[in-house]
C-alpha positions in Angstrom: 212.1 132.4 211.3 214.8 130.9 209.7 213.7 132.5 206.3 213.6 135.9 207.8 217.3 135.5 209.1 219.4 139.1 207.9 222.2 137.3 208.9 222.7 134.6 207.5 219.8 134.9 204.5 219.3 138.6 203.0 222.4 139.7 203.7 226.0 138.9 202.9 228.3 137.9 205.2 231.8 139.5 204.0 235.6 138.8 204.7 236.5 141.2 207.0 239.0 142.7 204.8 240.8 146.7 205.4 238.3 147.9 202.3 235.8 146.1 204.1 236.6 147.1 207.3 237.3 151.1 206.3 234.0 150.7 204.4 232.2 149.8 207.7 234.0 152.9 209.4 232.6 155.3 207.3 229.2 154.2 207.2 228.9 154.4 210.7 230.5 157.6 210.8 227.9 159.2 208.7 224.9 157.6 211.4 226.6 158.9 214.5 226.9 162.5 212.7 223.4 162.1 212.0 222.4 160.5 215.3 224.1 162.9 217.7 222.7 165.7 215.5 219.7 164.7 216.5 219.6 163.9 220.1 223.1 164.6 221.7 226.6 163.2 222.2 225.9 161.4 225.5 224.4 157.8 225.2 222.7 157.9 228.2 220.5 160.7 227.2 220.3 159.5 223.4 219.0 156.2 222.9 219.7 155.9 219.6 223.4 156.4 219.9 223.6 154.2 222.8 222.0 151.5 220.4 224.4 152.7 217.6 227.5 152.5 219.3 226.7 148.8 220.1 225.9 148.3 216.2 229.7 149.5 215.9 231.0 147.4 218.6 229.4 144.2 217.1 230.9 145.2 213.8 234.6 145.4 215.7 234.7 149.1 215.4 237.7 150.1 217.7 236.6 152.3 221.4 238.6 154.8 220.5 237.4 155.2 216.5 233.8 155.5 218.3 234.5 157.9 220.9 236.2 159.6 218.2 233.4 160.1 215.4 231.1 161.3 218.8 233.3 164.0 219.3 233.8 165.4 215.6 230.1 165.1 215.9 229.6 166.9 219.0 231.9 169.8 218.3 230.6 170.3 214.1 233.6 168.5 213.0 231.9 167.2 210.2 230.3 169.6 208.1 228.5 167.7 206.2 224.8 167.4 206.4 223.4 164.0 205.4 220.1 163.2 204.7 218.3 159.8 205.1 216.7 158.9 201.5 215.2 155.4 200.7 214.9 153.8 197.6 212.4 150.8 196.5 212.9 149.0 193.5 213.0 145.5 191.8 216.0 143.0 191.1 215.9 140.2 188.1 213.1 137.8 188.1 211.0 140.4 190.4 213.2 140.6 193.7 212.0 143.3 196.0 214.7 145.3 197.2 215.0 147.9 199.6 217.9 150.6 200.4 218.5 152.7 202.9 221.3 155.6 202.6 222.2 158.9 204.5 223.7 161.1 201.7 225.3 164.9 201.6 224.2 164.4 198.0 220.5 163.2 197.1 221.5 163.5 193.1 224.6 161.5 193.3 222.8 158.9 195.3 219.8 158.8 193.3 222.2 158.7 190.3 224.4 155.6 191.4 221.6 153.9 192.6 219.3 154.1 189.5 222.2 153.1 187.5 222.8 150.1 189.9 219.5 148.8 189.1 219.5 149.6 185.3 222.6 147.9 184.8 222.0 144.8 186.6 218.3 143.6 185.3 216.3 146.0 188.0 214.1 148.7 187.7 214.1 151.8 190.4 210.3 152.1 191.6 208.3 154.7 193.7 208.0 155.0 197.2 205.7 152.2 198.5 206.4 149.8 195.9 208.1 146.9 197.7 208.1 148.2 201.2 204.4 146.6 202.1 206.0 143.5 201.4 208.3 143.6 204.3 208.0 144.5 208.5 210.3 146.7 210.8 211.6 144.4 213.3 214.2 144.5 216.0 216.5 141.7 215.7 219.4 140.6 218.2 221.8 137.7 217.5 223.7 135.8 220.6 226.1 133.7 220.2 227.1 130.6 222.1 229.4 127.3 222.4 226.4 125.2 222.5 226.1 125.3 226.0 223.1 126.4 226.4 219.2 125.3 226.9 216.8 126.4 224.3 214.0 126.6 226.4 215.4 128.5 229.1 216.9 131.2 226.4 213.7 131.6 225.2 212.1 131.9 228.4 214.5 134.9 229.2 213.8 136.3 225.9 209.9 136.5 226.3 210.5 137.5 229.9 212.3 140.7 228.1 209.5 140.8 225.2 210.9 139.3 222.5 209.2 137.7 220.2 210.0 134.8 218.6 214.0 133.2 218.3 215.4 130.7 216.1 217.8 128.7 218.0 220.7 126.3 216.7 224.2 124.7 217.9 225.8 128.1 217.8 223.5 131.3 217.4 220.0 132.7 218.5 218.3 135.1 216.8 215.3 136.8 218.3 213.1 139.4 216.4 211.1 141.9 218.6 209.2 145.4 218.1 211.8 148.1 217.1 210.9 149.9 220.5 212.0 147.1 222.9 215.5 146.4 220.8 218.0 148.6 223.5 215.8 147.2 226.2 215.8 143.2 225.3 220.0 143.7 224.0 220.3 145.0 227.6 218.4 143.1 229.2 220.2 139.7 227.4 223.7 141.4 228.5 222.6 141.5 232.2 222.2 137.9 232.4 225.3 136.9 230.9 224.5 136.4 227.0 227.0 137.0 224.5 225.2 139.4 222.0 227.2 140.0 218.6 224.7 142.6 217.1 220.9 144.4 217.8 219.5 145.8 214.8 216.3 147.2 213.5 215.6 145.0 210.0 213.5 145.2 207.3 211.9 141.7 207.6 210.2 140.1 204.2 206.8 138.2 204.5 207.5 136.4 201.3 210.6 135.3 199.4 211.3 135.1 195.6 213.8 132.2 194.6 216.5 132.6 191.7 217.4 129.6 189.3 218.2 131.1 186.2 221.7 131.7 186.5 221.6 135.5 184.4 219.5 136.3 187.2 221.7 135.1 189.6 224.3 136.4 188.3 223.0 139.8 188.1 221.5 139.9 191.8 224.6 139.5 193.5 226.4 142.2 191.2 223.7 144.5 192.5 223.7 143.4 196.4 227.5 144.0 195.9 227.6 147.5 194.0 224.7 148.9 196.4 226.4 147.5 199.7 229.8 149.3 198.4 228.6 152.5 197.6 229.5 154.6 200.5 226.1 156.3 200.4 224.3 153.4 201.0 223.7 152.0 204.9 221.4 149.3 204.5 220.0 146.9 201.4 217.0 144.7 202.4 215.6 142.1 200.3 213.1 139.6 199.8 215.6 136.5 198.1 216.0 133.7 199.3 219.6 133.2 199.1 221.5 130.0 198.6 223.4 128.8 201.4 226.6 129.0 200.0 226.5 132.7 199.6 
């Protein structure tokens, strides 16, 4: 699956710089309002802020920062009532792109993220227009000193119902159904794996590859004014990115 890799392919990786860093802080800020909302401030009892508090330890957010957001959650600290709205649109040359945002301000957001697209050779679409094109996954990275055997990581994996994994000389990634993700992360802890991140992805089914270098140019100006607008939690995409980016 080594086309389907978030990681390494549809997304970004980024210095971990203090904008970078304070931009990660807020973003999962707004998801654990939003999450213990929902269903609580206890992880045991809410599985979705059990799985988001190891999405914030993956991305080096400090104990105490999480504990923190949980309880200005839990007592109505934060006043702010965010809303999940998704967008679907095209980038140059006919990329599908996907993004996900939790907002206190649908207008704003729709705003910023219509212009985003406008300015940078895209069009905002309607709901459904790209999203057939892609599948809701579970996907959970390990990491490792190459030390260990592929076969027997993949035998755990299945044994916990993954999927499929893409193994190399320092990383796994496995993609499973959404509903098994807490289970297989768990289950991979227990027997000693190193787990960097678990996340539910939007996984393409085809790609679309960028030579002209306008549209090039353009596409990464739009990954990079969606992914810093504060609104914004999540951009998916179907483009198969160059390995140097």
């Amino acid at each position: 699956m080594s086309g389907h890799s978030k990681w390494n392919n549809i997304k970004r990786k980024k210095e971990a710089t203090d904008a970078a860093k304070a931009k990660i802080f807020t973003k999962i800020g707004r998801e654990i309002a939003v999450v213990v909302r929902e269903g609580g401030p206890d992880p045991n009892n809410n599985s979705k802020l059990r799985d988001l508090i190891a999405k914030a330890k993956s991305q080096n957010v400090p104990n105490e920062n999480i504990e923190r957001l949980i309880k200005k959650a839990a007592g109505g600290g934060d006043k702010n009532n965010y809303e999940t709205m998704v967008y679907e649109g095209y980038g140059p040359n006919g990329v599908a792109v996907i993004v996900e945002c939790l907002t206190d301000n649908k207008n704003r957001t729709a705003g910023d993220v219509r212009h985003y697209f406008d300015k940078f050779g895209g069009n905002l679409g309607t709901t459904g227009c790209v999203s057939y094109l892609f599948t809701k996954k579970g996907v959970v990275v390990l990491e490792h000193e190459g030390d260990l055997d592929e076969d027997s990581v993949l035998e755990d994996v299945l044994e916990l119902g993954g999927d499929d994994m893409t193994f190399d000389e320092e990383s796994a990634e496995i993609v499973c159904a959404p509903e098994v993700l807490g289970a297989l992360r768990d289950g991979l802890t227990e027997k000693g794996y190193l787990v960097v991140s678990a996340e539910e992805a939007q996984l393409p089914g085809t790609y679309v590859t960028l030579t002209d270098e306008e549209h090039l140019k353009k596409m990464n100006l739009l990954l990079e004014h969606l992914e810093d607008n504060d609104d914004v939690q999540n951009v998916w995409h179907n483009w198969e990115m160059p390995e140097e980016i």
